[in-house]
C-alpha positions in Angstrom: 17.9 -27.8 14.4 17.2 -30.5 12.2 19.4 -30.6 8.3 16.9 -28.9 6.2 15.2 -27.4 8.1 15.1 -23.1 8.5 13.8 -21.6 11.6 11.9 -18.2 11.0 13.5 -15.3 12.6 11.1 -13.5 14.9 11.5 -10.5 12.9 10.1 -12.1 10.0 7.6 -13.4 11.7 6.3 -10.3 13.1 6.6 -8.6 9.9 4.5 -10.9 8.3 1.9 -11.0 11.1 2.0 -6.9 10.8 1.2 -7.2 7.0 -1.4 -9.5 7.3 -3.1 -7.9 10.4 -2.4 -4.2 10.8 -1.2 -3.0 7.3 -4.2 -4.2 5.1 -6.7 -2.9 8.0 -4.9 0.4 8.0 -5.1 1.0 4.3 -8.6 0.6 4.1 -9.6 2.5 6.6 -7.5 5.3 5.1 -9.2 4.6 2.1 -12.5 4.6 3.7 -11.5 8.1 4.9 -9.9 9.6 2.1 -12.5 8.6 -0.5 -14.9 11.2 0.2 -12.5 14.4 -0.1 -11.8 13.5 -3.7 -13.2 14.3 -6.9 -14.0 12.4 -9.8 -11.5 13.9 -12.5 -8.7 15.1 -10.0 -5.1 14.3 -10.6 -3.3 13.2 -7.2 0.2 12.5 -6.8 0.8 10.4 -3.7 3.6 11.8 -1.9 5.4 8.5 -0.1 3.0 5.7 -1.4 5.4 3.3 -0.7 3.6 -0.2 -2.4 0.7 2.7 -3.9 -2.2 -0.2 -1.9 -3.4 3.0 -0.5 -4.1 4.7 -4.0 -5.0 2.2 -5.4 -7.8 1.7 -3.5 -8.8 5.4 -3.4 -8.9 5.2 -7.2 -10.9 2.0 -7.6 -13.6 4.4 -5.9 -13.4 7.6 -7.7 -14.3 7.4 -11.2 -11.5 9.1 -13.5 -9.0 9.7 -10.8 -5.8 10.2 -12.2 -3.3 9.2 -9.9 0.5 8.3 -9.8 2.8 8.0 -6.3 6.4 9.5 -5.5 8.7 7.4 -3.0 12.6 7.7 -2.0 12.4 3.7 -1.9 10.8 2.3 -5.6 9.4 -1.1 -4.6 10.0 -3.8 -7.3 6.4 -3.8 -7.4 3.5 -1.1 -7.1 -0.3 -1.0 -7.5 0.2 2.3 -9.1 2.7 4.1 -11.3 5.7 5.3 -8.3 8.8 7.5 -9.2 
C-alpha cells in the first residue's frame, strides 16, 4: 500500500453498496405499500424509524399526516422528528 493512500474495508464497501442498492429500493416500496392504509389527518408515531426515510416518504404522500418516529438509536440526522 502506497503512503497516502487508504484501502476500503470490505465492510464498508458492502455497506455502502447495501445503501445505495437495497435500502433506498426497500423504503419505497414500503412506502408504495403503506401509503394507501393511511389517512389524511392521522397522527403516526413510527415505532423504530431508524433515519425516519420511510416516514418521510409516507408523509410527502398523505396530506396533513402528522407524524414523528421513536428509536433506541437517535441518528445524528433524521428526516422526521425521532425520540
Amino acid at each position: 500500500m502506497r503512503s497516502g493512500t487508504k484501502m476500503a474495508r470490505p465492510l464498508e464497501v458492502i455497506g455502502s453498496a447495501h445503501g445505495r442498492l437495497v435500502h433506498q429500493r426497500r423504503v419505497l416500496k414500503l412506502a408504495e405499500a403503506l401509503t394507501p392504509m393511511i389517512e389524511p389527518g392521522w397522527k403516526v408515531l413510527d415505532v423504530g424509524c431508524g433515519d425516519g426515510v420511510l416516514a418521510s416518504l409516507i408523509a410527502e404522500r398523505v396530506e396533513r399526516l402528522d407524524i414523528s418516529g421513536f428509536d433506541v438509536l437517535v441518528r445524528g440526522s433524521t428526516a422526521i422528528p425521532v425520540a
